[in-house]
C-alpha positions in Angstrom: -28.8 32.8 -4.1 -27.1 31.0 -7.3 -23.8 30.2 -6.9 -21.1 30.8 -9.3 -18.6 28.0 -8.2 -19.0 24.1 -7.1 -17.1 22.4 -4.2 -14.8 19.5 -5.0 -15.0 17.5 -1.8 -12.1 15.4 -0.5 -13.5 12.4 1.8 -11.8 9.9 3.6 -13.6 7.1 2.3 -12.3 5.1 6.1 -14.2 7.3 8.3 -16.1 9.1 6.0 -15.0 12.4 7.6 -14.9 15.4 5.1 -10.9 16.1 5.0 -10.9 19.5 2.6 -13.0 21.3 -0.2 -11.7 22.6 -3.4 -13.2 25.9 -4.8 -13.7 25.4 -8.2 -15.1 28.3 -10.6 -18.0 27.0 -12.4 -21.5 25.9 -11.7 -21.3 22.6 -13.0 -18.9 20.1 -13.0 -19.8 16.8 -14.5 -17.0 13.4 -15.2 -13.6 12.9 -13.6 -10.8 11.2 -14.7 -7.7 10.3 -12.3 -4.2 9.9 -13.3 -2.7 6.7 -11.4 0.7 7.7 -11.9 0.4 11.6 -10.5 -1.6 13.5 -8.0 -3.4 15.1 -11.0 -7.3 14.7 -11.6 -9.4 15.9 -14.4 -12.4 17.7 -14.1 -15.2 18.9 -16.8 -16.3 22.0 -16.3 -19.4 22.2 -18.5 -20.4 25.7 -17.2 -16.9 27.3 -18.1 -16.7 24.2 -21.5 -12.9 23.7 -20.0 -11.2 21.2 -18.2 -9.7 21.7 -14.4 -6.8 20.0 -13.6 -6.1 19.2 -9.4 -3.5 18.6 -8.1 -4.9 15.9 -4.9 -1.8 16.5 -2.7 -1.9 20.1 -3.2 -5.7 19.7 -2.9 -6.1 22.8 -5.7 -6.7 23.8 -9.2 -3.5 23.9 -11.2 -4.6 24.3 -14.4 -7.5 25.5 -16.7 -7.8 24.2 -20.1 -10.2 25.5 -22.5 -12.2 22.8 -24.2 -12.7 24.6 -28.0 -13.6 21.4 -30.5 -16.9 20.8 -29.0 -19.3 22.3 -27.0 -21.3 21.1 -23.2 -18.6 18.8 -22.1 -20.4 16.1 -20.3 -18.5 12.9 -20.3 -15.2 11.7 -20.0 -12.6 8.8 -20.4 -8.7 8.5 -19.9 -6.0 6.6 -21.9 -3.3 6.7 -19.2 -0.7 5.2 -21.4 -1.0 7.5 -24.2 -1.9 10.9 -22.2 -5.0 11.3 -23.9 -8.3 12.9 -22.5 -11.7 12.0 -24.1 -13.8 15.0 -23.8 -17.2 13.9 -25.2 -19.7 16.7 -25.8 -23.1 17.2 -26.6 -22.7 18.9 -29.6 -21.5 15.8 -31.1 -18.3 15.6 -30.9 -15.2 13.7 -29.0 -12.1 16.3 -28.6 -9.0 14.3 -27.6 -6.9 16.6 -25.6 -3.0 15.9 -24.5 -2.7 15.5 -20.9 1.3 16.4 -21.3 0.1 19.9 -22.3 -3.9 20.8 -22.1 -3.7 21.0 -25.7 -6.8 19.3 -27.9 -5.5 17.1 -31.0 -8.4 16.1 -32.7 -12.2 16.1 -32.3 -14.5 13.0 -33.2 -17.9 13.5 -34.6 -20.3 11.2 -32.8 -24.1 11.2 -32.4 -25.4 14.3 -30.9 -26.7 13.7 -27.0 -23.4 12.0 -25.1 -23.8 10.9 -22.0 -21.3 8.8 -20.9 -17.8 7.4 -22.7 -15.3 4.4 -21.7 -11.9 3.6 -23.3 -10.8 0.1 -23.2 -7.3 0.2 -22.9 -7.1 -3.3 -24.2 -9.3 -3.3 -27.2 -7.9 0.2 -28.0 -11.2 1.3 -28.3 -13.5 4.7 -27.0 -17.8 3.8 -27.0 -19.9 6.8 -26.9 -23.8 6.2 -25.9 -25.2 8.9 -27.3 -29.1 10.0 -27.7 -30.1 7.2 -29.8 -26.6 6.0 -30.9 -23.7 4.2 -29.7 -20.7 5.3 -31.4 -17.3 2.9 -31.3 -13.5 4.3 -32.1 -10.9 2.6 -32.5 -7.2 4.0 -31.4 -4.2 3.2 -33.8 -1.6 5.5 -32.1 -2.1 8.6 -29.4 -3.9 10.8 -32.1 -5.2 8.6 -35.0 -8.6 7.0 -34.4 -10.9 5.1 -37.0 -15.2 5.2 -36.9 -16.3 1.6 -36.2 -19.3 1.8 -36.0 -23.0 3.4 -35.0 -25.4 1.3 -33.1 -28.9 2.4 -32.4 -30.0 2.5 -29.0 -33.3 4.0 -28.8 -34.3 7.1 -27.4 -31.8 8.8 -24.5 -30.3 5.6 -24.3 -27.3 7.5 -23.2 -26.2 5.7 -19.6 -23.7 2.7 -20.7 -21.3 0.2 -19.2 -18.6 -2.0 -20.7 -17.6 -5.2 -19.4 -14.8 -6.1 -20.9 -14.9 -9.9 -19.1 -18.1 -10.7 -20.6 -16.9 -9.1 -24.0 -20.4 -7.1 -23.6 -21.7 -3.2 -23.5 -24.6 -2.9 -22.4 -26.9 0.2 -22.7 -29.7 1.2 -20.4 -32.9 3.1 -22.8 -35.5 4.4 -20.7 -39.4 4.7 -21.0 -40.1 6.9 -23.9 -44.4 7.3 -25.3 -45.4 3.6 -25.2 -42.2 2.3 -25.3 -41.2 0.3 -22.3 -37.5 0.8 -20.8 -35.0 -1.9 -21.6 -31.4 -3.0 -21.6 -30.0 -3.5 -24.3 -26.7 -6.1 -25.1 -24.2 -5.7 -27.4 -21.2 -8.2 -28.2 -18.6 -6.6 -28.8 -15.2 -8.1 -29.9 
């Protein structure tokens, strides 16, 4: 039988005992973001293309907001400070949505394919690895953001990590025809 919801799980990571499970309308959930300064937690619901908001004390869904700038919501990234949301989508686009009131400010147009996004708080920047393309934003205030650049990765060389330390992003582009899989490095300032 297919089912029509997902189970957000609550774990005390301690004793590893299973402490609740939130019902959650939806198939498939994908990223998470968590607010430091709340109880609230972001979910993508790619199956509904919205957003959930829990509440962790209340250990339920408090909000639903729709995600209408982009479509297949895979990946996301938080900017805390500002109350911004990074919603990246495989369409091809970023929509930045207010965390103050689930409302969506502007979209981004990035390479089609996301699969994973990270905001640097320091640099003020969002990357987007993408299938075949790294995408880099740059944040002036809460809603005005500038295209960098586009790096190419290689085929669905979409799994990415920043390390801010090392001043490096690094971008992991599997086998593809005779291709081997690879790593690749990029500075990034």
């Amino acid at each position: 039988m297919h089912e029509t919801f997902s189970m957000l799980s609550v774990v005390d990571t301690t004793t590893g005992k299973k402490l609740a499970d939130i019902k959650i309308d939806g198939e498939t959930l994908e990223a998470m973001a968590f607010e430091k300064s709340s109880p609230k937690m972001y979910v993508n619901n790619k199956a509904k293309n919205q957003v959930e908001v829990v509440d962790r004390k209340k250990r339920a869904v408090v909000a639903s907001w729709p995600v209408t700038k982009c479509k297949t919501n895979v990946a996301m990234a938080f900017d805390e400070a500002n109350h911004r949301l990074f919603i990246a989508c495989r369409s091809g686009q970023i929509a930045v949505m207010d965390t103050q009131t689930g409302k969506e400010v502007t979209a981004l147009p990035i390479t089609k394919g996301v699969d994973d996004i990270i905001y640097d708080a320091a640099s003020k920047r969002i990357y987007a690895a993408c299938d075949g393309d790294a995408d880099v934003y740059e944040q002036s205030d809460a809603d005005n953001y500038k295209l960098l650049g586009r790096a190419a990765t290689g085929p669905m060389g979409r799994t990415a990590l920043l390390v801010p330390q090392l001043k490096r992003y690094f971008v992991a582009v599997p086998q593809h025809g005779t291709t081997d899989a690879e790593v690749l490095v990029f500075e990034v300032h």
